[in-house]
N, CA and C atoms of all chains as a GROMACS GRO file, in nm:
protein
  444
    1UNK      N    1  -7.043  -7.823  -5.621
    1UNK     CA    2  -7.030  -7.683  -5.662
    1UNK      C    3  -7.055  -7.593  -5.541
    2UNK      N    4  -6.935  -7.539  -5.483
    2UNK     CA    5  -6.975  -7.415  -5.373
    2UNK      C    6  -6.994  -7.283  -5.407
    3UNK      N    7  -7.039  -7.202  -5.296
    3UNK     CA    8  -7.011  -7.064  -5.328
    3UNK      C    9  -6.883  -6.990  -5.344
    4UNK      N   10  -6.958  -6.846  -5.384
    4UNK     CA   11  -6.835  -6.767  -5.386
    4UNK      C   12  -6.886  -6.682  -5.286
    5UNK      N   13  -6.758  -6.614  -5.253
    5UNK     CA   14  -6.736  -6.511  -5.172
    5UNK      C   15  -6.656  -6.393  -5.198
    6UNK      N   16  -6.693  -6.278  -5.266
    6UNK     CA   17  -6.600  -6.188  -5.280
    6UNK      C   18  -6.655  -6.054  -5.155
    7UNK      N   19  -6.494  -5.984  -5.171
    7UNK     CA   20  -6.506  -5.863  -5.115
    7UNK      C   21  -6.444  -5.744  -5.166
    8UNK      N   22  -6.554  -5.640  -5.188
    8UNK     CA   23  -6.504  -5.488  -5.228
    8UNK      C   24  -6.466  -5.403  -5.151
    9UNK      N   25  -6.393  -5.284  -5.159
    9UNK     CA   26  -6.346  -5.148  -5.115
    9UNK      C   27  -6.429  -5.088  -5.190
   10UNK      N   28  -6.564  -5.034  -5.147
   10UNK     CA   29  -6.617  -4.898  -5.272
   10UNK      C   30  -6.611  -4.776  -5.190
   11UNK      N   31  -6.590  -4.693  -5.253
   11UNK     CA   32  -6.662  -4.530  -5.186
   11UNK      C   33  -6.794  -4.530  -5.204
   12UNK      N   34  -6.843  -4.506  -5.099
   12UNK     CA   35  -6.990  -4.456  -5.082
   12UNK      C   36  -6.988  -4.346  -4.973
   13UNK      N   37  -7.117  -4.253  -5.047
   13UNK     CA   38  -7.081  -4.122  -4.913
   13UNK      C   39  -7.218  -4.150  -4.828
   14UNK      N   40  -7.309  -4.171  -4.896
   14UNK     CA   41  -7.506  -4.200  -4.820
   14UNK      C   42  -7.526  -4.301  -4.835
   15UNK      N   43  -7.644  -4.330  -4.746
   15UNK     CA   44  -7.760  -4.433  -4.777
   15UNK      C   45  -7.812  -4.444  -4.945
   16UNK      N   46  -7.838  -4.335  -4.997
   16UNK     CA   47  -7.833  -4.338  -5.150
   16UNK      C   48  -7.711  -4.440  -5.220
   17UNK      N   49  -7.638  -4.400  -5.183
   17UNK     CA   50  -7.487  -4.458  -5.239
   17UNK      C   51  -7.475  -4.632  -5.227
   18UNK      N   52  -7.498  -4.624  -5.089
   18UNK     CA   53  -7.500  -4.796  -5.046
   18UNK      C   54  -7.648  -4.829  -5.154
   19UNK      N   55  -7.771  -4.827  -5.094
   19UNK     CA   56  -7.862  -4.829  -5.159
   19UNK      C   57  -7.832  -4.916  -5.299
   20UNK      N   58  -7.806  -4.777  -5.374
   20UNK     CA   59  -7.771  -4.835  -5.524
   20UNK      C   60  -7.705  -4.933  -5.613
   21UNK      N   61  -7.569  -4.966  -5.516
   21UNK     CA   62  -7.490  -5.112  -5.511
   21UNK      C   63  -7.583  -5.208  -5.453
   22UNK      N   64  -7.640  -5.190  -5.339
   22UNK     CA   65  -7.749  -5.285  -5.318
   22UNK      C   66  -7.867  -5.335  -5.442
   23UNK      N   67  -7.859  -5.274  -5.476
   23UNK     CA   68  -7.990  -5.276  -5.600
   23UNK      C   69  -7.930  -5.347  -5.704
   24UNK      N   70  -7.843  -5.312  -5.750
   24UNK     CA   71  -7.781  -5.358  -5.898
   24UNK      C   72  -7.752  -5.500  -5.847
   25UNK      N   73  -7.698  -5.568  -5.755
   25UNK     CA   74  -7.594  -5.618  -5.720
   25UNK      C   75  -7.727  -5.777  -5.653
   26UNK      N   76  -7.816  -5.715  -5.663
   26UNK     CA   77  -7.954  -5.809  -5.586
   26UNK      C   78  -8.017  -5.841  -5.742
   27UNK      N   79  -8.021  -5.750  -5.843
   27UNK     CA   80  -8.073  -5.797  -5.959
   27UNK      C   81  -7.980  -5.911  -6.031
   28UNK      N   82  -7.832  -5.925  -5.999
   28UNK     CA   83  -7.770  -5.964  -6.100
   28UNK      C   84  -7.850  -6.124  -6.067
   29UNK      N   85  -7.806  -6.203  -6.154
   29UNK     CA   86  -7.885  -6.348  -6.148
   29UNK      C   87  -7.725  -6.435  -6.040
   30UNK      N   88  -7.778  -6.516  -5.959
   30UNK     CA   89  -7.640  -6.615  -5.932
   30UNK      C   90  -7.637  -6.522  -5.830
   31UNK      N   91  -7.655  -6.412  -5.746
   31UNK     CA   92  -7.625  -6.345  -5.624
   31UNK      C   93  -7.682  -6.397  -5.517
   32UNK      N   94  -7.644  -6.436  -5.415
   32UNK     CA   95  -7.728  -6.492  -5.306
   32UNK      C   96  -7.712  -6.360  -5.186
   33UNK      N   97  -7.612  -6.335  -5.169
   33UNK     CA   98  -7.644  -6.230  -5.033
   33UNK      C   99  -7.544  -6.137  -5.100
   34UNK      N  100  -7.584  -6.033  -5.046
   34UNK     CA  101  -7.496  -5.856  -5.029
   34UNK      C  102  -7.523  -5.810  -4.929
   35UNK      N  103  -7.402  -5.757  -4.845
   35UNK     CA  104  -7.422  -5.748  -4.710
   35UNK      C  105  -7.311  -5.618  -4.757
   36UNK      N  106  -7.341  -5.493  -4.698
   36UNK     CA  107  -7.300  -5.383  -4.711
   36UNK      C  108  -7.259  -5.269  -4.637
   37UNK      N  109  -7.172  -5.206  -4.585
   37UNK     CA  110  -7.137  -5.130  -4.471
   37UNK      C  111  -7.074  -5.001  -4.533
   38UNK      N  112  -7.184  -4.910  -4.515
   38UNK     CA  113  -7.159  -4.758  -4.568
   38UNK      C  114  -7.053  -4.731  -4.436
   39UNK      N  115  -7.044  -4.786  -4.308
   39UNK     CA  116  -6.935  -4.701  -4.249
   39UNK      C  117  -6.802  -4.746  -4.256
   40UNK      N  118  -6.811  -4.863  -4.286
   40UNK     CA  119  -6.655  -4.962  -4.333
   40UNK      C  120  -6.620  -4.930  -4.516
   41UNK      N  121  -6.709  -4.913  -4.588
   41UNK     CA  122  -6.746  -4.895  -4.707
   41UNK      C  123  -6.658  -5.030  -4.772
   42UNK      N  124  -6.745  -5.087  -4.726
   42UNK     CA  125  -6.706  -5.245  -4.794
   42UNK      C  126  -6.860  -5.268  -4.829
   43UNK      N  127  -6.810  -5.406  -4.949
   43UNK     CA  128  -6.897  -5.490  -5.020
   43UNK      C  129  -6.894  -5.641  -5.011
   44UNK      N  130  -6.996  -5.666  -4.960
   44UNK     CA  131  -6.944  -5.847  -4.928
   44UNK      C  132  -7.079  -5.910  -5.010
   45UNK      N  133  -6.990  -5.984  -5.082
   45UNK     CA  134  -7.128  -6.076  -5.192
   45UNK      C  135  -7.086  -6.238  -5.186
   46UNK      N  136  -7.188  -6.270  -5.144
   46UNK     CA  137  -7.222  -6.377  -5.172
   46UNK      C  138  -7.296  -6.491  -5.330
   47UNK      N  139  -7.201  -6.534  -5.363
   47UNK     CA  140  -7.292  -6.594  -5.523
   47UNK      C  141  -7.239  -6.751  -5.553
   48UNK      N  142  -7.362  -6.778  -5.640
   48UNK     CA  143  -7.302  -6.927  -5.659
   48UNK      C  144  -7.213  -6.950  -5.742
   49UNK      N  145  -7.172  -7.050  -5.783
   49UNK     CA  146  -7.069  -7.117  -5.820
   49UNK      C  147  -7.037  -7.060  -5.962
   50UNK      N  148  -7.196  -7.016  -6.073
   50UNK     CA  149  -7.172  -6.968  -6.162
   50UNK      C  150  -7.096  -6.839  -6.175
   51UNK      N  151  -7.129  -6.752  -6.105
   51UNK     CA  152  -7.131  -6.624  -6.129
   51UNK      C  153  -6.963  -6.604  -6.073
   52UNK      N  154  -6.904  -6.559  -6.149
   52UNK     CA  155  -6.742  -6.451  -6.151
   52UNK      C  156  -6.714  -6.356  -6.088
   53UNK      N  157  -6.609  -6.326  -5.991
   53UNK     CA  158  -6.582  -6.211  -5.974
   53UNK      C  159  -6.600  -6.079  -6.051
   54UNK      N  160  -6.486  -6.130  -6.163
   54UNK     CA  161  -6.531  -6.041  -6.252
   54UNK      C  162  -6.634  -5.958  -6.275
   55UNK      N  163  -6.743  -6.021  -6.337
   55UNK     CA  164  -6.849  -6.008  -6.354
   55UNK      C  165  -6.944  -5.897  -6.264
   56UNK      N  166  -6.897  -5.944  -6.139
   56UNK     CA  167  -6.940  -5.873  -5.956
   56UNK      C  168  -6.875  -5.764  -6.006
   57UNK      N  169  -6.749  -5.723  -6.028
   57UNK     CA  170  -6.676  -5.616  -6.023
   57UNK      C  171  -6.725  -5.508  -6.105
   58UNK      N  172  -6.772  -5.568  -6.212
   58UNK     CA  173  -6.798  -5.458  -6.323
   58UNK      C  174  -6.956  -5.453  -6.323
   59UNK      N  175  -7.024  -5.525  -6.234
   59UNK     CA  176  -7.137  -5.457  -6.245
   59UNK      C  177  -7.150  -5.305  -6.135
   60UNK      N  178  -7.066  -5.313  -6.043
   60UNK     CA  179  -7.077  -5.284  -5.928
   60UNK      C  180  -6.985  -5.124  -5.980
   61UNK      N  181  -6.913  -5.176  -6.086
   61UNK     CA  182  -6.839  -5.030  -6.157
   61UNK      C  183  -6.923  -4.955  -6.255
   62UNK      N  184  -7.028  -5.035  -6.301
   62UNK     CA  185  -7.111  -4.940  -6.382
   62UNK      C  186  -7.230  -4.883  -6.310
   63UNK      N  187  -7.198  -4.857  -6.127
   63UNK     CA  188  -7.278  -4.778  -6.044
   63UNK      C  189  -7.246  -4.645  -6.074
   64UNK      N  190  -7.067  -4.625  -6.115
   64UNK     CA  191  -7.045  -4.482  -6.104
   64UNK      C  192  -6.931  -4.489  -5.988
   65UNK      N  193  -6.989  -4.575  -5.896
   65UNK     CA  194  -6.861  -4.574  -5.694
   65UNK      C  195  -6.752  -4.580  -5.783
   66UNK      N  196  -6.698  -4.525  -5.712
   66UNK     CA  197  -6.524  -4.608  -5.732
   66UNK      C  198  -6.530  -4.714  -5.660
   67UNK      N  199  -6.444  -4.865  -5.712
   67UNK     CA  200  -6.420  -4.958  -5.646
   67UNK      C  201  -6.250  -4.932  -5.636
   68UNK      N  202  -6.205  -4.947  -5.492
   68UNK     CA  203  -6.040  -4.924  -5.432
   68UNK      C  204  -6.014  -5.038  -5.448
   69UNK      N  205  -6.029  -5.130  -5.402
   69UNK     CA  206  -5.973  -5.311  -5.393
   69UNK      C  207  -6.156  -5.371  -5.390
   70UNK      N  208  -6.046  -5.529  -5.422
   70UNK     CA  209  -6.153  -5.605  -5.391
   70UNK      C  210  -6.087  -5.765  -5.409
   71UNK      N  211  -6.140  -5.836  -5.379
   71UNK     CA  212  -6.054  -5.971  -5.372
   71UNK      C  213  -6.166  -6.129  -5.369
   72UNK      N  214  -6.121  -6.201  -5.360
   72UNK     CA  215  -6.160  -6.296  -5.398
   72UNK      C  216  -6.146  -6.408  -5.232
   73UNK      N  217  -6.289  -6.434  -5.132
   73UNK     CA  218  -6.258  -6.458  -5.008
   73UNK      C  219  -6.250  -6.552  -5.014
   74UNK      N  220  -6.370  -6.693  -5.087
   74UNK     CA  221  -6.333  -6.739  -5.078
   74UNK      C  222  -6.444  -6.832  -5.250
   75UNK      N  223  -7.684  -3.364  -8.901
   75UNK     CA  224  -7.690  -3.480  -8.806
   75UNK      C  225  -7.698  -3.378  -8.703
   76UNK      N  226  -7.810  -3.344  -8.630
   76UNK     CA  227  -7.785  -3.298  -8.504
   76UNK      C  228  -7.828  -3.342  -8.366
   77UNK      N  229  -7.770  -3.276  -8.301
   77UNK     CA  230  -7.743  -3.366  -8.150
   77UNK      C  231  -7.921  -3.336  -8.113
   78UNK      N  232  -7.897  -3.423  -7.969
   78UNK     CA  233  -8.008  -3.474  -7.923
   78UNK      C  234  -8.021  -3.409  -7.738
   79UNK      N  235  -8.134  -3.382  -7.698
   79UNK     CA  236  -8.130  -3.372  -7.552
   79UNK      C  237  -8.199  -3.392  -7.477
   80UNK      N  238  -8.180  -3.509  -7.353
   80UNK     CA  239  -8.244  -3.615  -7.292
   80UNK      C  240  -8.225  -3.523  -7.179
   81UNK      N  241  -8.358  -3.538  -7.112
   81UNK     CA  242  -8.393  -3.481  -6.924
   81UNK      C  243  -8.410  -3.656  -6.867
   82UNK      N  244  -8.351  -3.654  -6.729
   82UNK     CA  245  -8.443  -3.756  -6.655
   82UNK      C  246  -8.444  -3.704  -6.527
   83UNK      N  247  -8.579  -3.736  -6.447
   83UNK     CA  248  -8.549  -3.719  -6.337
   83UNK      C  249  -8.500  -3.836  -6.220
   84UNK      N  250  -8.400  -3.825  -6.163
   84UNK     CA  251  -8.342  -3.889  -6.146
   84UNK      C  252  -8.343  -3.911  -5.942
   85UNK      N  253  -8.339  -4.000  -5.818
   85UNK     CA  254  -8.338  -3.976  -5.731
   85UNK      C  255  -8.221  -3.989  -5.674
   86UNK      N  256  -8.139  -3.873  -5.635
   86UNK     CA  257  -7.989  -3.869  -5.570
   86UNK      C  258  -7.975  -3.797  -5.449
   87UNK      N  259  -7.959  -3.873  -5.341
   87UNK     CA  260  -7.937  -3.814  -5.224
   87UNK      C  261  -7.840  -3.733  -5.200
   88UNK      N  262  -7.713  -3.738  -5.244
   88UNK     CA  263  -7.572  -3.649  -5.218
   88UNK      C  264  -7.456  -3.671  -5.354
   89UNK      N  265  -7.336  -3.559  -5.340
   89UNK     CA  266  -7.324  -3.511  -5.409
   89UNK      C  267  -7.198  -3.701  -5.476
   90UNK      N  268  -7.242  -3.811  -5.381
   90UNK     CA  269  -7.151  -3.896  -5.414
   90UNK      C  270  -7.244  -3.984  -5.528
   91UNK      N  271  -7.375  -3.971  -5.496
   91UNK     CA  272  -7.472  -3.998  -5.598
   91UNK      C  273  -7.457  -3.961  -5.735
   92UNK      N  274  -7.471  -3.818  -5.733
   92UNK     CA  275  -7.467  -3.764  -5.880
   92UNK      C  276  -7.347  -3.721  -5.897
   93UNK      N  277  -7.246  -3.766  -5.853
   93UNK     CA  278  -7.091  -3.770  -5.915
   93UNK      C  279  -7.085  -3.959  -6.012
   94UNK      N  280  -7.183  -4.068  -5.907
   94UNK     CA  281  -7.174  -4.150  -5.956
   94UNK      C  282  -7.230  -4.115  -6.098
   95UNK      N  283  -7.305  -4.101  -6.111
   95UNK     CA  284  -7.408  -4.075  -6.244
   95UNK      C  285  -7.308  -4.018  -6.351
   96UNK      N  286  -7.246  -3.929  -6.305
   96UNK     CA  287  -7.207  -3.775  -6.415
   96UNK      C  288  -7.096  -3.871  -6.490
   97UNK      N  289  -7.031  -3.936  -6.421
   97UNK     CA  290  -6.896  -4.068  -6.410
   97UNK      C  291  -6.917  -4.164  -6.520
   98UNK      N  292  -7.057  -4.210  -6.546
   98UNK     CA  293  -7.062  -4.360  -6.617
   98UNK      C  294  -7.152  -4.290  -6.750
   99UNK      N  295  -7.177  -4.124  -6.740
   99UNK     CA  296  -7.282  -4.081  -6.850
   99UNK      C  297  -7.113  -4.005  -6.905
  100UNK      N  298  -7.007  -3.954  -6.857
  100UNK     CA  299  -6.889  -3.900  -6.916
  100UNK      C  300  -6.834  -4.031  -7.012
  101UNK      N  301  -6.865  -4.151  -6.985
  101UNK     CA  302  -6.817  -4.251  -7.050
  101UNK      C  303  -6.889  -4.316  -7.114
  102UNK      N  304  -6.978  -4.274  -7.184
  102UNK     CA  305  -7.018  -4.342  -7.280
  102UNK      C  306  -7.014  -4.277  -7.405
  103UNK      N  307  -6.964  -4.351  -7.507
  103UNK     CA  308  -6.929  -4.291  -7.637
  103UNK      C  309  -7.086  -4.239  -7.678
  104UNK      N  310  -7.013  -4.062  -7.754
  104UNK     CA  311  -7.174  -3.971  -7.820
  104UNK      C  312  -7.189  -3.935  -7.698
  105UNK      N  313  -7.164  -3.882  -7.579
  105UNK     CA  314  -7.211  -3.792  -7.473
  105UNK      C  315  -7.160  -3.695  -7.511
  106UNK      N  316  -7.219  -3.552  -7.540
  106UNK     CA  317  -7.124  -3.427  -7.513
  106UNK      C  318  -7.109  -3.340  -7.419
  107UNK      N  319  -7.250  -3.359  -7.342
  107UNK     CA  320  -7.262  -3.259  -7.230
  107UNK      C  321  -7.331  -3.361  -7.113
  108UNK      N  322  -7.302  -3.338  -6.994
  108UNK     CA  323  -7.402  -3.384  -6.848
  108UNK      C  324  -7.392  -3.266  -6.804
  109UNK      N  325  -7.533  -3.251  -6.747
  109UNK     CA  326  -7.535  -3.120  -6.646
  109UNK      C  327  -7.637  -3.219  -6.539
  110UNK      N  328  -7.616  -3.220  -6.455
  110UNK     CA  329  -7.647  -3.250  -6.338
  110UNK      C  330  -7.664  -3.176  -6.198
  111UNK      N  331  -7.820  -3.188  -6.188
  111UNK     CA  332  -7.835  -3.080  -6.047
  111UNK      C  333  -7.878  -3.207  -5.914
  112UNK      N  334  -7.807  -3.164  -5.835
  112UNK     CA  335  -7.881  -3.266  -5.715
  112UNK      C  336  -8.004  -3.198  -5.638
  113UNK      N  337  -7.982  -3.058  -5.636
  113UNK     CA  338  -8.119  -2.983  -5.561
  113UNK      C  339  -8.208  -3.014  -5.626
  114UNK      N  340  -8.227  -2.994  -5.781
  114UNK     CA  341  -8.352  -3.039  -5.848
  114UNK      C  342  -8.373  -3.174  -5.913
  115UNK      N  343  -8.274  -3.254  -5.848
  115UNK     CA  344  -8.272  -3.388  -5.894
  115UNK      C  345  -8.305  -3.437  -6.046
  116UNK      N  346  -8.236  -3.370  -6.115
  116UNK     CA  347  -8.234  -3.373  -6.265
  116UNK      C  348  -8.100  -3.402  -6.366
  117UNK      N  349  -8.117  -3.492  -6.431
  117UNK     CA  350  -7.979  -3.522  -6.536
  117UNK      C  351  -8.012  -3.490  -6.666
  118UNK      N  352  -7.995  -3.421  -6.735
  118UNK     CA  353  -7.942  -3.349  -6.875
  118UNK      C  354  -7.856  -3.402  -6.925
  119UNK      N  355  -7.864  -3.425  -7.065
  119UNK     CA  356  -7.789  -3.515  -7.151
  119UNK      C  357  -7.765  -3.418  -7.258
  120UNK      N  358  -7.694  -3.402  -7.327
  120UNK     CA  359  -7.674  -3.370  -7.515
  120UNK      C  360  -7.580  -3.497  -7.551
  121UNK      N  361  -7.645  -3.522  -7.641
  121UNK     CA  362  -7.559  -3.674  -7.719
  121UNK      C  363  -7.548  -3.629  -7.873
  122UNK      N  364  -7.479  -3.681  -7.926
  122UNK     CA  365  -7.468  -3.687  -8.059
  122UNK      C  366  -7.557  -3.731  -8.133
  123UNK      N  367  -7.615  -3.756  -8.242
  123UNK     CA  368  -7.710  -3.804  -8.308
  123UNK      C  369  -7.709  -3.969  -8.299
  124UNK      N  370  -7.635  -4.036  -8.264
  124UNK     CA  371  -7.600  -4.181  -8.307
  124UNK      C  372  -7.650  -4.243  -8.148
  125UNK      N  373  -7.661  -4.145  -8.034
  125UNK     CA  374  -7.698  -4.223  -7.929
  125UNK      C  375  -7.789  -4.208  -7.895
  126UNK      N  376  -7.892  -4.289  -7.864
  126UNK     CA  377  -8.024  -4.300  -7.840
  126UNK      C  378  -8.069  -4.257  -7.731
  127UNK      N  379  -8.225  -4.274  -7.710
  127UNK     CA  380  -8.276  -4.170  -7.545
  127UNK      C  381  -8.233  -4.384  -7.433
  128UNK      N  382  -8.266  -4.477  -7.524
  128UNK     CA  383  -8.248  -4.588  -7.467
  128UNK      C  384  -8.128  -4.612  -7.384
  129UNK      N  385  -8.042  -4.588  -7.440
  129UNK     CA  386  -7.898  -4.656  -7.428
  129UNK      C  387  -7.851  -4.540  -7.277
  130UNK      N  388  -7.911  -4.395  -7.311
  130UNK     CA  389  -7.885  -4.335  -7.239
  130UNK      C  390  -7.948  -4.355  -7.086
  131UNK      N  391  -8.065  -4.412  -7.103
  131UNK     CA  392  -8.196  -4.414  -6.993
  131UNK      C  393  -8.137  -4.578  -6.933
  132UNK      N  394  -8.059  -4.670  -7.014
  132UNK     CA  395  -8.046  -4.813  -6.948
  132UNK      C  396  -7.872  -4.769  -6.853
  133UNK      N  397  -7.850  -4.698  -6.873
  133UNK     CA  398  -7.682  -4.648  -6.842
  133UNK      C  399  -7.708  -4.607  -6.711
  134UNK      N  400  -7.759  -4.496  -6.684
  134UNK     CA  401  -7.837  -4.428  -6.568
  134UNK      C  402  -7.858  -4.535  -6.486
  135UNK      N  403  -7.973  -4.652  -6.533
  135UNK     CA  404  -8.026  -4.727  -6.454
  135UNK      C  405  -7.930  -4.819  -6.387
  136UNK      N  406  -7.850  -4.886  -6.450
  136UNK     CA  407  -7.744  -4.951  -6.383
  136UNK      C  408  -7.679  -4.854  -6.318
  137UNK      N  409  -7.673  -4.733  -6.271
  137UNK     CA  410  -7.610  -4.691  -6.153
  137UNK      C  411  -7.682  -4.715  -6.001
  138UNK      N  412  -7.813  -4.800  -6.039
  138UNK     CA  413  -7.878  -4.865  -5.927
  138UNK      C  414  -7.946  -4.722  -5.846
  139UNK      N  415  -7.958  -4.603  -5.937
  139UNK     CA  416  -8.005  -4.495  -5.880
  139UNK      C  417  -8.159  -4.517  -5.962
  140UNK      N  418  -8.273  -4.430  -5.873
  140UNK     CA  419  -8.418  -4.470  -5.940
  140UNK      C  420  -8.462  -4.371  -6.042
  141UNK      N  421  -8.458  -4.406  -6.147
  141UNK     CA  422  -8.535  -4.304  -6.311
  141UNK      C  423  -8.635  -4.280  -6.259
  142UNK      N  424  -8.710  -4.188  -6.208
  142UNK     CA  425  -8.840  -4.150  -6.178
  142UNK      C  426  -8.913  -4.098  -6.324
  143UNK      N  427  -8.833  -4.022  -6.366
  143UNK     CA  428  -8.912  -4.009  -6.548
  143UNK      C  429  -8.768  -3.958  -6.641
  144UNK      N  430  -8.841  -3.918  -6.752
  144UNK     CA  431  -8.720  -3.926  -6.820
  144UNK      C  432  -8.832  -3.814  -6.991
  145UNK      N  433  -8.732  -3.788  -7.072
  145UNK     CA  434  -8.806  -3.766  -7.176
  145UNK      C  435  -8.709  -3.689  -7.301
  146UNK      N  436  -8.750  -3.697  -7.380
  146UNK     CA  437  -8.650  -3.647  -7.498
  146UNK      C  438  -8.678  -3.522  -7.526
  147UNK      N  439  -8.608  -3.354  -7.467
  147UNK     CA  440  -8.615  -3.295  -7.490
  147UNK      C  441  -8.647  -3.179  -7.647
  148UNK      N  442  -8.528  -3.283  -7.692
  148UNK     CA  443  -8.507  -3.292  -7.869
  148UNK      C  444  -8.388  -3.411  -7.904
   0.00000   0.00000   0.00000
């Protein structure tokens, strides 16, 4: 069983903004890393085998950000 | 049946913060009003009778922004 790897497009305007995807996104269960770039305004998550894109997507949409793209790395 | 009105105080750095907020509290069924200030870092609710101070206060929280307090106006 490997990981996953997804990647988002969100808008974020602050450190608040990043912040808060950071937070949600560290609680979910099955997340191993979130690595985050308010100046690229990307989302890179790391999770195990259980956990869904999906799942990533819509937690990360009930921040409020808009998510633009996002994809599935690996 | 009359409506209800929830204060929280809420911590939002910029205006991409409490656009997130105003965004995921416009969508939840029984919201009628958000008023949202970022200077005084405060979210205002009127809901319908059927939605609770809970549902409203767990909504918020998944925007990964911090509830500092909160309280049921009426």
């Amino acid at each position: 069983m490997s990981d996953h790897k997804y990647h988002f497009d969100v808008k974020m305007s602050c450190s608040g903004c990043s912040n808060a995807v950071n937070r949600v996104l560290n609680k979910l269960d099955g997340v191993k890393n979130v690595d985050i770039s308010l100046e690229k305004q990307t989302v890179d998550v790391v999770t195990s085998n259980a956990l869904g894109y999906d799942t990533v997507l819509q937690t990360i949409s009930k921040t409020g950000k808009q998510v633009i793209g996002g994809n599935v790395v690996e």
